[in-house]
DOLUMMAR-477302 format. One record per atom (N, C-alpha, C, O): residue number from 1; atom name; residue in one letter; x, y, z. Coordinates in nm, 3 decimals, padded with zeros to 5 digits. Layout:
N
{NUM CA A {X Y Z}} ...
! end
This chain:
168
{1 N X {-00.087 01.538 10.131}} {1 CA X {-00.086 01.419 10.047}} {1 C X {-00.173 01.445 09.924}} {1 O X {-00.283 01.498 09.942}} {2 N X {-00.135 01.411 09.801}} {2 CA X {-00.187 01.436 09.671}} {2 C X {-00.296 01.290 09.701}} {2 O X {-00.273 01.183 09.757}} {3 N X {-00.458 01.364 09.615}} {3 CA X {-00.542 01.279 09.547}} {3 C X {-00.478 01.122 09.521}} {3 O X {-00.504 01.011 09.568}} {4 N X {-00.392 01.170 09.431}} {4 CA X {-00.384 00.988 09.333}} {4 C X {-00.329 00.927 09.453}} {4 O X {-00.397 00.830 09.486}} {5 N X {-00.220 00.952 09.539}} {5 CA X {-00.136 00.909 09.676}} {5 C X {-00.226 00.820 09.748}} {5 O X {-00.196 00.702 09.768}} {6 N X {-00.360 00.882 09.795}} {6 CA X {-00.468 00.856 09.839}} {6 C X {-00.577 00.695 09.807}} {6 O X {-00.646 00.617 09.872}} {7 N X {-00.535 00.716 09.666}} {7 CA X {-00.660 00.668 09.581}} {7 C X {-00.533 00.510 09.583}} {7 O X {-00.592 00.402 09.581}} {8 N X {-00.435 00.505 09.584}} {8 CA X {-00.381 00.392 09.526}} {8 C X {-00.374 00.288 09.646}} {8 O X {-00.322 00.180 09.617}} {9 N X {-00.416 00.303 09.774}} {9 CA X {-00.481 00.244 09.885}} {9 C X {-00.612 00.302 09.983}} {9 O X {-00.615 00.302 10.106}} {10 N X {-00.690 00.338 09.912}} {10 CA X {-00.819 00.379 09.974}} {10 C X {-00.799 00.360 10.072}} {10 O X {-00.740 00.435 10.150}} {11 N X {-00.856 00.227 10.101}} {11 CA X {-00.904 00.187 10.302}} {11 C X {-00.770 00.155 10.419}} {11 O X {-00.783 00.093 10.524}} {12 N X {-00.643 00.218 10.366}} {12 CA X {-00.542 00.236 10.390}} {12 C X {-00.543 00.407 10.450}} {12 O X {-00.465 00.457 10.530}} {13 N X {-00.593 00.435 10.419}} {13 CA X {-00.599 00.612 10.440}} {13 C X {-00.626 00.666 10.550}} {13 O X {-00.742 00.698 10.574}} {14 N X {-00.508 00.691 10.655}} {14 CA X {-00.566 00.758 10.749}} {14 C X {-00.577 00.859 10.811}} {14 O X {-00.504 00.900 10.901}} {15 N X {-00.695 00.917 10.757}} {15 CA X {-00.747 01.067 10.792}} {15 C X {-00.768 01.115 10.852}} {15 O X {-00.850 01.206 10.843}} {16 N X {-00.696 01.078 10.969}} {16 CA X {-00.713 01.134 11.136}} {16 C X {-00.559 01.225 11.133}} {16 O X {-00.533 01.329 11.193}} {17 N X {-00.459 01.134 11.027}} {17 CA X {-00.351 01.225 10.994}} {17 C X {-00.313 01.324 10.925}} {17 O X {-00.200 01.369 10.912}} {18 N X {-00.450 01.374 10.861}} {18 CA X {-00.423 01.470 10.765}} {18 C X {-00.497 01.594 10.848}} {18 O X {-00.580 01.586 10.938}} {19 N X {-00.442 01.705 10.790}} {19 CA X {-00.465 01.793 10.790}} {19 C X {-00.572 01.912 10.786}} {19 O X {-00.644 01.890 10.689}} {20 N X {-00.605 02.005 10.838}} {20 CA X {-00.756 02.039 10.773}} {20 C X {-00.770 02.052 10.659}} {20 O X {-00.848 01.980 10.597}} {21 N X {-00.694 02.153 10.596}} {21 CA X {-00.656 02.213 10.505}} {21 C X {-00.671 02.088 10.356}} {21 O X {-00.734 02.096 10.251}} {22 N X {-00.559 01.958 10.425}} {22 CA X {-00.584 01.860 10.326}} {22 C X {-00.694 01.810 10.311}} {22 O X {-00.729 01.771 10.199}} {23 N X {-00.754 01.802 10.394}} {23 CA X {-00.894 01.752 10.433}} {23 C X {-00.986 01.817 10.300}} {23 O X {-01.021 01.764 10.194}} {24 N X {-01.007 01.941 10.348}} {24 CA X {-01.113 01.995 10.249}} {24 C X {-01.027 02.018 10.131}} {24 O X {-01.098 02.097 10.070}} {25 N X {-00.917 02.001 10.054}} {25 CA X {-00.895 01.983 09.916}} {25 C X {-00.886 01.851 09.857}} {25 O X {-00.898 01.813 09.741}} {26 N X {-00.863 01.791 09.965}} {26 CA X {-00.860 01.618 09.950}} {26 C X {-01.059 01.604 09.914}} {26 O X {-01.120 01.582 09.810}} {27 N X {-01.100 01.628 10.041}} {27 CA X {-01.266 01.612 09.990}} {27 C X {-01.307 01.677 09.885}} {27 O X {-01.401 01.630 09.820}} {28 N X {-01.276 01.740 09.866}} {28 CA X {-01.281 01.866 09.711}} {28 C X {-01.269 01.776 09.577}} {28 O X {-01.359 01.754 09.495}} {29 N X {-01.107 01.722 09.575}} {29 CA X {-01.079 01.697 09.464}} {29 C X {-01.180 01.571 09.405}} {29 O X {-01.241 01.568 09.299}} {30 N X {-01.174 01.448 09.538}} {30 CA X {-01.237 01.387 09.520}} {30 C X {-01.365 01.298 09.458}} {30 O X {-01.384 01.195 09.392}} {31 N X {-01.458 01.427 09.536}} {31 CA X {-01.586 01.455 09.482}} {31 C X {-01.589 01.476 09.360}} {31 O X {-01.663 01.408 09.288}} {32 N X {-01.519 01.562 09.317}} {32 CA X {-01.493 01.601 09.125}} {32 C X {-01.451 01.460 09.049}} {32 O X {-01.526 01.416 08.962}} {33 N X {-01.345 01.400 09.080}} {33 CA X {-01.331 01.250 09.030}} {33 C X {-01.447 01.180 09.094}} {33 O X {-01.512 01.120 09.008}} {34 N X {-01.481 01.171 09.179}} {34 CA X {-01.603 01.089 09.192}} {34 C X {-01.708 01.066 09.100}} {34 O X {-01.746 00.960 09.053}} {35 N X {-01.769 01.237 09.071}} {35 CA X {-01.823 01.256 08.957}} {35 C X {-01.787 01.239 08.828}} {35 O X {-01.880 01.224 08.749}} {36 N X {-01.649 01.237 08.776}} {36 CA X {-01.603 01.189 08.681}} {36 C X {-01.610 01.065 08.618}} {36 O X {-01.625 01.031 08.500}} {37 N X {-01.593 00.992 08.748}} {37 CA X {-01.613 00.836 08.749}} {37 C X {-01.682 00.792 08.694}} {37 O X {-01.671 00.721 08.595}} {38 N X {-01.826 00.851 08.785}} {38 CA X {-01.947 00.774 08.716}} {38 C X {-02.009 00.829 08.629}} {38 O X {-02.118 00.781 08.599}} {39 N X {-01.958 00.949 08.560}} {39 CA X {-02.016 00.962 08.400}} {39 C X {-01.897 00.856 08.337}} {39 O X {-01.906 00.802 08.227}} {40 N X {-01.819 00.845 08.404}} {40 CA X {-01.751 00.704 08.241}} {40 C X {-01.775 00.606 08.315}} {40 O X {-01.687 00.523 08.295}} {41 N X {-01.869 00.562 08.412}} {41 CA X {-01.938 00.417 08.435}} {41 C X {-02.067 00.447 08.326}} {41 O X {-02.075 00.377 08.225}} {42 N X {-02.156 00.542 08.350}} {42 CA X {-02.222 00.549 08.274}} {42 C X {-02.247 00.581 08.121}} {42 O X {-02.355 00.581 08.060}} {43 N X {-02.137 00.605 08.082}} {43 CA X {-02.089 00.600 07.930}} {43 C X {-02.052 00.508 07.885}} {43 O X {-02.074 00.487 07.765}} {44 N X {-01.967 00.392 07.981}} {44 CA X {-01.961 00.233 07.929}} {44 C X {-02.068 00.178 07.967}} {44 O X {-02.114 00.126 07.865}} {45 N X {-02.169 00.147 08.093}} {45 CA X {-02.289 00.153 08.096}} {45 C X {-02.358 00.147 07.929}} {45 O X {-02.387 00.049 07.861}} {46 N X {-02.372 00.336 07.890}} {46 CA X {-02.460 00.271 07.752}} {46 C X {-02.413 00.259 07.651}} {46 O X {-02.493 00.250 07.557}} {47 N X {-02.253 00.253 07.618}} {47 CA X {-02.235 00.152 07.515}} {47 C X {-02.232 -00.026 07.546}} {47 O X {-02.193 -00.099 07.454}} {48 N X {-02.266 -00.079 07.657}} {48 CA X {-02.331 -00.205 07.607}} {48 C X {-02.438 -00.213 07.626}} {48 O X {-02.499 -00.320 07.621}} {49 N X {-02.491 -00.101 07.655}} {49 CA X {-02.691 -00.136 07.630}} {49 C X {-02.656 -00.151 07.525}} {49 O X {-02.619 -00.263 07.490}} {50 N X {-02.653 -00.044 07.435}} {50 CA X {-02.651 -00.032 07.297}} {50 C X {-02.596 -00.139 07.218}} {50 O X {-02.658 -00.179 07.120}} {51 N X {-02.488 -00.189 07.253}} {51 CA X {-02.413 -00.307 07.163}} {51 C X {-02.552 -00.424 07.214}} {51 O X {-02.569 -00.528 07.150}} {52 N X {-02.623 -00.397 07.308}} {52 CA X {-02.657 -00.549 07.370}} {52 C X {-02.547 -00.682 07.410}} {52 O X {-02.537 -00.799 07.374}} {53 N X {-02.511 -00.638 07.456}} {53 CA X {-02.334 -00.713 07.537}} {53 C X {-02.394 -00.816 07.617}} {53 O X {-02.360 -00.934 07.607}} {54 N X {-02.541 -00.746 07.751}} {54 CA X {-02.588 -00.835 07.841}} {54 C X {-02.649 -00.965 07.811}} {54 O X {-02.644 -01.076 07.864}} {55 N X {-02.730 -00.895 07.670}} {55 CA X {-02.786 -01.032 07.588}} {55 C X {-02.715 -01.140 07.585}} {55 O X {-02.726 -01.245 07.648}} {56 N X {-02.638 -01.105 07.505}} {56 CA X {-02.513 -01.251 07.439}} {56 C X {-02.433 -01.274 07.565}} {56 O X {-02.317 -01.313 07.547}} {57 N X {-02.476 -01.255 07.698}} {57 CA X {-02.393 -01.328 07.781}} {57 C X {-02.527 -01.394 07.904}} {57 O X {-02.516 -01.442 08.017}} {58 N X {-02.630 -01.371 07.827}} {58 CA X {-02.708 -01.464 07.854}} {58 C X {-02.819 -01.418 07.992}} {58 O X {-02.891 -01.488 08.063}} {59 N X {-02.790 -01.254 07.990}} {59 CA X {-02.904 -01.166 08.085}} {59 C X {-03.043 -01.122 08.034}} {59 O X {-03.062 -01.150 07.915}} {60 N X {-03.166 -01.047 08.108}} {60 CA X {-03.239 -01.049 08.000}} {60 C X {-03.244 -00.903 07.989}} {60 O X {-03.332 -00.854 07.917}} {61 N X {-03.120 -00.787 08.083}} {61 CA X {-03.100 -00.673 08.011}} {61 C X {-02.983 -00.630 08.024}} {61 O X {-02.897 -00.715 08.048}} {62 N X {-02.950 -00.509 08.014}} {62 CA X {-02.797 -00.425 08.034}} {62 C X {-02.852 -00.424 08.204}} {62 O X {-02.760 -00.467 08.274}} {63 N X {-02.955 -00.394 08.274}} {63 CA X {-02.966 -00.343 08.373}} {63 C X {-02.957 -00.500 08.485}} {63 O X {-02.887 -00.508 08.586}} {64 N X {-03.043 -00.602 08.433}} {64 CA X {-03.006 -00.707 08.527}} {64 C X {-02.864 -00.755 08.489}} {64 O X {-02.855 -00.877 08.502}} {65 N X {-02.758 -00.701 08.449}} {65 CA X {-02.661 -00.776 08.395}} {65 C X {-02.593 -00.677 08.569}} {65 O X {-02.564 -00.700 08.686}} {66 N X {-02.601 -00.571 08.474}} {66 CA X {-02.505 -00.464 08.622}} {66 C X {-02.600 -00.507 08.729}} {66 O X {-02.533 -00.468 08.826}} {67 N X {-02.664 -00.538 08.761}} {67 CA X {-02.718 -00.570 08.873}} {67 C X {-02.644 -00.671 08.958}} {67 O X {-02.599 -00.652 09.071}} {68 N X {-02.638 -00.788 08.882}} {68 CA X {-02.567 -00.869 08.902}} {68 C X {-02.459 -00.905 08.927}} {68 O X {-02.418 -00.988 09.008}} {69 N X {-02.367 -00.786 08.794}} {69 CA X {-02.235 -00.784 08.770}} {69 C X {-02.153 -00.714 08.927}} {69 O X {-02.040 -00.730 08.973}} {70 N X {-02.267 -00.638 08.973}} {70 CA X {-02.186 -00.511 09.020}} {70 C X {-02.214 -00.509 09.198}} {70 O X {-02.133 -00.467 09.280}} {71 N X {-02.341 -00.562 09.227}} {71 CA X {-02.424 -00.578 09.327}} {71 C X {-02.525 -00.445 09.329}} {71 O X {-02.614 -00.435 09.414}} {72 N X {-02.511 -00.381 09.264}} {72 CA X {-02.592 -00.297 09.233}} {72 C X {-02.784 -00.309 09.232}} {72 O X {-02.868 -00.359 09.157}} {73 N X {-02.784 -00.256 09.321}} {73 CA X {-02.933 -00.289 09.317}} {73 C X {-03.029 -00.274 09.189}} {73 O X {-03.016 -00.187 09.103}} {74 N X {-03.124 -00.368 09.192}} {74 CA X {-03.201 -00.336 09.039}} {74 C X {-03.267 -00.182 09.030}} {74 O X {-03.244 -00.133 08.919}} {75 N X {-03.323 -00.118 09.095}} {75 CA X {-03.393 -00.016 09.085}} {75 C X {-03.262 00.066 09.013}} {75 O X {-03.275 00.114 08.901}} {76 N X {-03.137 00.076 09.090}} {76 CA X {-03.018 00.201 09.085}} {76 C X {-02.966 00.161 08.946}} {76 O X {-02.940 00.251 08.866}} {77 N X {-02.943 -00.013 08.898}} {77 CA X {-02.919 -00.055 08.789}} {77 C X {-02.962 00.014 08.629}} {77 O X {-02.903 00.059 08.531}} {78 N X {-03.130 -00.014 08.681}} {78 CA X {-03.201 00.052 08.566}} {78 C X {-03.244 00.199 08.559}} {78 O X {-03.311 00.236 08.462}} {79 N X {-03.212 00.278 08.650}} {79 CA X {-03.180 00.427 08.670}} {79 C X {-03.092 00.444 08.571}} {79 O X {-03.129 00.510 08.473}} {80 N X {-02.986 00.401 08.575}} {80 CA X {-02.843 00.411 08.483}} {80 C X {-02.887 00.379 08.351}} {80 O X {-02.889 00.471 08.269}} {81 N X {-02.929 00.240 08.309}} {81 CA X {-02.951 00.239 08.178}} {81 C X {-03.079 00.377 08.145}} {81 O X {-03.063 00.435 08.038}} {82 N X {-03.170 00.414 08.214}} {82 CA X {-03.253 00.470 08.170}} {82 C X {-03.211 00.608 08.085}} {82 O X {-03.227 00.656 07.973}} {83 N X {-03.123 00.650 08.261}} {83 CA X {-02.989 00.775 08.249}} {83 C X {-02.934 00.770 08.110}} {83 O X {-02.958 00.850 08.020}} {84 N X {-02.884 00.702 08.107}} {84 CA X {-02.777 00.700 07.997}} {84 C X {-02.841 00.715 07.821}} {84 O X {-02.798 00.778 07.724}} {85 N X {-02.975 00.615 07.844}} {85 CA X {-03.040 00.639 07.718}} {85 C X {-03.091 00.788 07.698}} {85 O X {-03.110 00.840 07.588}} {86 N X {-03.112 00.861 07.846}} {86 CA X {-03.171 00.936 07.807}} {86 C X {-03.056 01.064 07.770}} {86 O X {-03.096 01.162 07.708}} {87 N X {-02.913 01.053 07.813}} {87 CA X {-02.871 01.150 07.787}} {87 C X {-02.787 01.124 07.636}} {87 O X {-02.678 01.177 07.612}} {88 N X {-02.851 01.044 07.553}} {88 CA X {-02.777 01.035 07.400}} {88 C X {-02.886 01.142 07.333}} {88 O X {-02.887 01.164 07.212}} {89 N X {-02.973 01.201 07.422}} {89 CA X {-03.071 01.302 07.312}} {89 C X {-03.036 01.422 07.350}} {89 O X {-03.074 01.508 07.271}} {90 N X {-02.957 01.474 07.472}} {90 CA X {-02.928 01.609 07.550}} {90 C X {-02.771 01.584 07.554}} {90 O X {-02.722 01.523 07.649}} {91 N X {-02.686 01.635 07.441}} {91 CA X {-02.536 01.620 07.422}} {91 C X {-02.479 01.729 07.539}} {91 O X {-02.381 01.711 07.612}} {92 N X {-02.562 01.842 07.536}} {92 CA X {-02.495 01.938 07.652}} {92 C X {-02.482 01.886 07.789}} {92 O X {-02.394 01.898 07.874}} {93 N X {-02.622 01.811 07.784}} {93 CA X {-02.609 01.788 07.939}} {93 C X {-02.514 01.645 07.996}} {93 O X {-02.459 01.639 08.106}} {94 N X {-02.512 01.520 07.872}} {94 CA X {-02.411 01.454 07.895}} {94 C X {-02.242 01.523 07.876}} {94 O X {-02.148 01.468 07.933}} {95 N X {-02.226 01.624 07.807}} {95 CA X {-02.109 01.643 07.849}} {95 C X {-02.092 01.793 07.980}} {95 O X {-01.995 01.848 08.031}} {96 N X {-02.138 01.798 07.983}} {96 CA X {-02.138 01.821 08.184}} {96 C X {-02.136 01.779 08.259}} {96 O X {-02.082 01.811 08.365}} {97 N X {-02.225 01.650 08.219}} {97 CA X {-02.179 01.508 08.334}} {97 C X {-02.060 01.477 08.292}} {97 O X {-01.977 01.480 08.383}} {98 N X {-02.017 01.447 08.189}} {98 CA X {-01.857 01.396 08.150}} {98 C X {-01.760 01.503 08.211}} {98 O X {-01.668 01.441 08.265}} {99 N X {-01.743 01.636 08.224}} {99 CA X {-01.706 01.699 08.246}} {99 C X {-01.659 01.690 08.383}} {99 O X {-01.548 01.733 08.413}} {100 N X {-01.738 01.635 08.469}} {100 CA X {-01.802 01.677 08.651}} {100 C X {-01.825 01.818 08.685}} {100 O X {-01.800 01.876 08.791}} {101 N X {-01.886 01.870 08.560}} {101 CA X {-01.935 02.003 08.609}} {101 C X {-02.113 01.991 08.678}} {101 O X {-02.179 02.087 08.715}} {102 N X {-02.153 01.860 08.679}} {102 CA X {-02.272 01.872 08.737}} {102 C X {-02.253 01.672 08.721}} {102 O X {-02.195 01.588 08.653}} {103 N X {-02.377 01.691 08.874}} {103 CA X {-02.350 01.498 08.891}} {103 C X {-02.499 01.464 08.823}} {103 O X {-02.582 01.536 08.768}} {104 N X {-02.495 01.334 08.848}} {104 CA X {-02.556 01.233 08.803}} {104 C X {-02.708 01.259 08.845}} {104 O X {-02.810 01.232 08.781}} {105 N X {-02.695 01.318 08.968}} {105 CA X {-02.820 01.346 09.024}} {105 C X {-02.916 01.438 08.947}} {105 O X {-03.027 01.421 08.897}} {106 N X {-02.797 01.583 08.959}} {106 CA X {-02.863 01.657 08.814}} {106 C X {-02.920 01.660 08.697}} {106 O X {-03.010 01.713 08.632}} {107 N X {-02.812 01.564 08.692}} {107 CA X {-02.847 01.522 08.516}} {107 C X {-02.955 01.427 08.488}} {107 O X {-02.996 01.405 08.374}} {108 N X {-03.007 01.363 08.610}} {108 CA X {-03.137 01.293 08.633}} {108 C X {-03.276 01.392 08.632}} {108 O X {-03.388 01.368 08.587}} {109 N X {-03.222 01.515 08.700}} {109 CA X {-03.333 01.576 08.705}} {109 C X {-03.444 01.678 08.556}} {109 O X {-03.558 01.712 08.523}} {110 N X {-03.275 01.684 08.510}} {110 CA X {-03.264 01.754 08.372}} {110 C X {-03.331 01.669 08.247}} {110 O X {-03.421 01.715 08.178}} {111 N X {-03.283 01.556 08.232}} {111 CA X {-03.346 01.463 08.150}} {111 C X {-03.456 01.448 08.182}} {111 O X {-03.535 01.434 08.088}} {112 N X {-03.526 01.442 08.348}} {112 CA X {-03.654 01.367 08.375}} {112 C X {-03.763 01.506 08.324}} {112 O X {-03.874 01.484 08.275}} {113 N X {-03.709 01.639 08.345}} {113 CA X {-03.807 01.686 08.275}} {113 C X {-03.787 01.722 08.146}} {113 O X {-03.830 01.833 08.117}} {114 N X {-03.724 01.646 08.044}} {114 CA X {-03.728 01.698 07.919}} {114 C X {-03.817 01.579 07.895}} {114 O X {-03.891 01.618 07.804}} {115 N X {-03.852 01.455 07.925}} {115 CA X {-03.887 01.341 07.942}} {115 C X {-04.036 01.384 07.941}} {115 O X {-04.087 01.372 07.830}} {116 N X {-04.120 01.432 08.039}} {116 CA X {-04.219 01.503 08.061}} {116 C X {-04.249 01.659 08.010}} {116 O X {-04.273 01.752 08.087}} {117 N X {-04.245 01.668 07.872}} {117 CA X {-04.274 01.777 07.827}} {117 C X {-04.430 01.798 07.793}} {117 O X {-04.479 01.739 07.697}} {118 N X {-04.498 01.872 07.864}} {118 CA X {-04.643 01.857 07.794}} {118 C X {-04.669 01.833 07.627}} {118 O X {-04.584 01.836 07.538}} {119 N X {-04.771 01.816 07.618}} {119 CA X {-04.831 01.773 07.500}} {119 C X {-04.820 01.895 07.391}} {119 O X {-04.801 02.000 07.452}} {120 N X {-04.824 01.911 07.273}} {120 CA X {-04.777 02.040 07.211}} {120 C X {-04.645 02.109 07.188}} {120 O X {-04.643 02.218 07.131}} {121 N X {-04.508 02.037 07.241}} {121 CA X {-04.405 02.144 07.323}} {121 C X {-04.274 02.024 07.261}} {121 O X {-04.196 01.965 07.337}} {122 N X {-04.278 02.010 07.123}} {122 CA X {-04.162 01.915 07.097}} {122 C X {-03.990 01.954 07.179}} {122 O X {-03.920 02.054 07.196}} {123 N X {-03.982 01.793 07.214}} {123 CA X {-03.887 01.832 07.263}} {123 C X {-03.752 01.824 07.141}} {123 O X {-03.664 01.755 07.194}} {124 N X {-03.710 01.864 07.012}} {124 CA X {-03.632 01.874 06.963}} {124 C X {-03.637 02.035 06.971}} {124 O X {-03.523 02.080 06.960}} {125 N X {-03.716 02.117 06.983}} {125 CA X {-03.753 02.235 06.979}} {125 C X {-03.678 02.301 07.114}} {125 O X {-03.584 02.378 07.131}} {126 N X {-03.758 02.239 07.186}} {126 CA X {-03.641 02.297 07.325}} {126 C X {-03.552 02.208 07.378}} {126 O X {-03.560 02.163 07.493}} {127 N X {-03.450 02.176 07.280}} {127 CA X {-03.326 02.099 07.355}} {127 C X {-03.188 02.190 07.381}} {127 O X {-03.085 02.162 07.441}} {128 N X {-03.240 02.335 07.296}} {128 CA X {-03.100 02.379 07.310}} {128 C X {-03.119 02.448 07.439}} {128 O X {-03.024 02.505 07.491}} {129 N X {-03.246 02.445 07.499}} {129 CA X {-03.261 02.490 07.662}} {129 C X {-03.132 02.417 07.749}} {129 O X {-03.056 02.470 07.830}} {130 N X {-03.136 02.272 07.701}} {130 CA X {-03.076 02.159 07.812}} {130 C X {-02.922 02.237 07.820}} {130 O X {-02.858 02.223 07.924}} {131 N X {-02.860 02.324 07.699}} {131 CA X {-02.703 02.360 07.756}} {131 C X {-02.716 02.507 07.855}} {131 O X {-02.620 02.582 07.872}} {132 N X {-02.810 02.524 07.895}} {132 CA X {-02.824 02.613 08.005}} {132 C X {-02.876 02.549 08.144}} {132 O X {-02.887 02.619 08.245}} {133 N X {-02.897 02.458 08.143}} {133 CA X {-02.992 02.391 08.204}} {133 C X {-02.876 02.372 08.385}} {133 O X {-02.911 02.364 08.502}} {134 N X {-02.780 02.372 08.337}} {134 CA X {-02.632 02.319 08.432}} {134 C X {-02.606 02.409 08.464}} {134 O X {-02.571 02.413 08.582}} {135 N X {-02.604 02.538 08.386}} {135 CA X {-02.496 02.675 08.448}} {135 C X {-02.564 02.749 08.568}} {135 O X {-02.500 02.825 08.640}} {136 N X {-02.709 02.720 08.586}} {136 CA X {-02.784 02.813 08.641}} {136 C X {-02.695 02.801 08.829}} {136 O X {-02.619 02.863 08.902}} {137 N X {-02.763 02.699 08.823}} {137 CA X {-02.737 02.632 09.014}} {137 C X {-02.639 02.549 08.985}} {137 O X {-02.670 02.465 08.900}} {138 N X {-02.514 02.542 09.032}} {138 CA X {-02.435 02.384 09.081}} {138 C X {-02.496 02.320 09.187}} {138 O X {-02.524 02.391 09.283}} {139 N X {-02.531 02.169 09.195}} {139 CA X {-02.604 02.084 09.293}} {139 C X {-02.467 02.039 09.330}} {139 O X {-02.372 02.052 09.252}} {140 N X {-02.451 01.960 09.507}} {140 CA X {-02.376 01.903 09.574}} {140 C X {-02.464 01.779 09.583}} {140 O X {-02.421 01.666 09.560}} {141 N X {-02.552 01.798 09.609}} {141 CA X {-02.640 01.707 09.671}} {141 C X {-02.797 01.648 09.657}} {141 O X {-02.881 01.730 09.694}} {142 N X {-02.827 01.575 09.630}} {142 CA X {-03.004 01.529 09.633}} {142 C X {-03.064 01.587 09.699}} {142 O X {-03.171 01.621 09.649}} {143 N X {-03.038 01.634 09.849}} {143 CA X {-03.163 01.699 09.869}} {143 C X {-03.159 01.885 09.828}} {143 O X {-03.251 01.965 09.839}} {144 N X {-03.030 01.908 09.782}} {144 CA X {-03.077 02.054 09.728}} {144 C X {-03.138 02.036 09.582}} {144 O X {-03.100 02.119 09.499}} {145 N X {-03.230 01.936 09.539}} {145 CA X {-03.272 01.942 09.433}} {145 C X {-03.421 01.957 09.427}} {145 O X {-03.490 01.933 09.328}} {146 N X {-03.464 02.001 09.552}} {146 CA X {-03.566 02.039 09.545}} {146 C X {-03.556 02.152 09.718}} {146 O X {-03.472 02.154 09.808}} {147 N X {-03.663 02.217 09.702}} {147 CA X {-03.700 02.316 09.845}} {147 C X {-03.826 02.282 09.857}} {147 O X {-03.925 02.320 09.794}} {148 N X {-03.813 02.200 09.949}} {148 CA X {-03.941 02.173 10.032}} {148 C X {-04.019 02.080 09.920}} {148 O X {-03.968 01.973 09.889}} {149 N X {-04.139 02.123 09.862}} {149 CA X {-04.237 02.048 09.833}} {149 C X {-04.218 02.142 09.654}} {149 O X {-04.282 02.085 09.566}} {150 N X {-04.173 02.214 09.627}} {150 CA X {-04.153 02.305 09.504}} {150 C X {-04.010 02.238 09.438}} {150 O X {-03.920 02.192 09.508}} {151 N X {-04.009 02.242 09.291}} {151 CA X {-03.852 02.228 09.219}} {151 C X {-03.794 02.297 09.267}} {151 O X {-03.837 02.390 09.334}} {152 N X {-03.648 02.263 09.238}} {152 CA X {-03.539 02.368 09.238}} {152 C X {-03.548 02.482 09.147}} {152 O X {-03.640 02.477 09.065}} {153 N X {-03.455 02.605 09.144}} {153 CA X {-03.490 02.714 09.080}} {153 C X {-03.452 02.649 08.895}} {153 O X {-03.503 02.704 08.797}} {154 N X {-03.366 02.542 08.885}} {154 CA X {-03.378 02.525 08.737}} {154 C X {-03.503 02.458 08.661}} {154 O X {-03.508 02.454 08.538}} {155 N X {-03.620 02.398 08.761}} {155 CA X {-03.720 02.280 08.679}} {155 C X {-03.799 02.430 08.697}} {155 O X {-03.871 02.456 08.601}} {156 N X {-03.797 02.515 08.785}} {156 CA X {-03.901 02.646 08.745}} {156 C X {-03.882 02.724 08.600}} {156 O X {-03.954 02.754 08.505}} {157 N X {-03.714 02.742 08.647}} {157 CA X {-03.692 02.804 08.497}} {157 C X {-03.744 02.767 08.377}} {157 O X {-03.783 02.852 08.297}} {158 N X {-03.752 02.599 08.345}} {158 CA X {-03.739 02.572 08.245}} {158 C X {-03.933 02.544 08.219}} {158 O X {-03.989 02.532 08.110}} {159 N X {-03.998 02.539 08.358}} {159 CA X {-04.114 02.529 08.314}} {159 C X {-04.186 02.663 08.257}} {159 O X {-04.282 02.655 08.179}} {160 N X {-04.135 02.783 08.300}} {160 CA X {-04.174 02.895 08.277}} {160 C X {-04.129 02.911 08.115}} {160 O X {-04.201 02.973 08.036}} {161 N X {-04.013 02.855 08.077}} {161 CA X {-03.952 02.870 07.928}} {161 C X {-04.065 02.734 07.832}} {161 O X {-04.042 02.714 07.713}} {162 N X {-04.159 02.668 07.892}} {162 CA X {-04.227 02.560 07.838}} {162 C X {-04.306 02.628 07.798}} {162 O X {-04.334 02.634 07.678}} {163 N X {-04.388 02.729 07.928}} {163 CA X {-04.551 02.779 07.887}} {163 C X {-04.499 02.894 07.815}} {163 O X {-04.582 02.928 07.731}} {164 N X {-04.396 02.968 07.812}} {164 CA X {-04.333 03.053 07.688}} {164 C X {-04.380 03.024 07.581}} {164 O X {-04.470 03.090 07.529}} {165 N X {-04.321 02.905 07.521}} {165 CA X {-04.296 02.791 07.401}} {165 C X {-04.439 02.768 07.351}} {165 O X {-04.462 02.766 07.230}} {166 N X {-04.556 02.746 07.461}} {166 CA X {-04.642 02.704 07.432}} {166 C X {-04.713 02.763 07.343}} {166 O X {-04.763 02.726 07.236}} {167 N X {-04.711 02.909 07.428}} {167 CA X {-04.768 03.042 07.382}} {167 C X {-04.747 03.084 07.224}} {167 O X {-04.840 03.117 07.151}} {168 N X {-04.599 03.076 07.179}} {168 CA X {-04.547 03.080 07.035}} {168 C X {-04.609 03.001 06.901}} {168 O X {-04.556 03.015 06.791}} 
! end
């Protein structure tokens, strides 16, 4: 059974009838539109931060609006607006999320340390780091975004490319 077949009755789907084979290309494809998804939730997301849409309908942000709108919890709400503002300064790394070549999770992690750049270390200077920033590791998942109590091998990379920078 094809993806879209699937998708046009979700909770209709029963996957006790499929196949292995369909199984893991069905879960495959999925996941990739999944990720697709929510970079264009989060691309309409921040074009009405930006317009201020939530305002004029009488919220007191974009984030309590989706909160509301969506049932979306406030914390996950304002993750997104944060997300989203933050990826209008890292074009590579929002279009990798647009892409679904890397999720949301990633792209959280990527922004959060361009976000935290020490003192000295402009971040217009090292932004063209951020279009490498995706190719290194593909993430599946939150908890491979870190090992143990240490970053993953990309927040090392890029801290080692900081005290580089510093040095210059």
């Amino acid at each position: 059974m094809d993806l879209n077949e699937l998708l046009v009755d979700p909770t209709g789907v029963q996957t006790w009838r499929l196949g292995e084979s369909e199984l893991l290309i069905s879960t495959t494809e999925l996941s990739q539109r999944i990720c697709e998804l929510e970079a264009l939730r989060l691309r309409m997301v921040t074009d009405l931060d930006t317009r201020a849409t939530a305002k004029t309908l009488g919220a007191s942000n974009t984030a309590a609006w989706l909160s509301g709108a969506t049932r979306m919890s406030p914390g996950a709400a304002s993750g997104m607006v944060h997300l989203g503002r933050a990826l209008t300064e890292l074009s590579a790394t929002a279009e990798a999320l647009a892409d679904g070549r890397i999720s949301t999770a990633h792209a959280k992690v990527v922004t959060g340390f361009f976000a935290h750049l020490p003192d000295g270390v402009p971040a217009t200077r090292f932004r063209p780091v951020s279009a490498t920033c995706w190719t290194r590791q593909p993430w599946t998942t939150r908890s491979s975004l870190r090992v143990g109590r240490r970053p993953c091998a990309i927040c090392s990379s890029l801290s080692k490319a900081v005290c580089r920078m510093r040095r210059t």
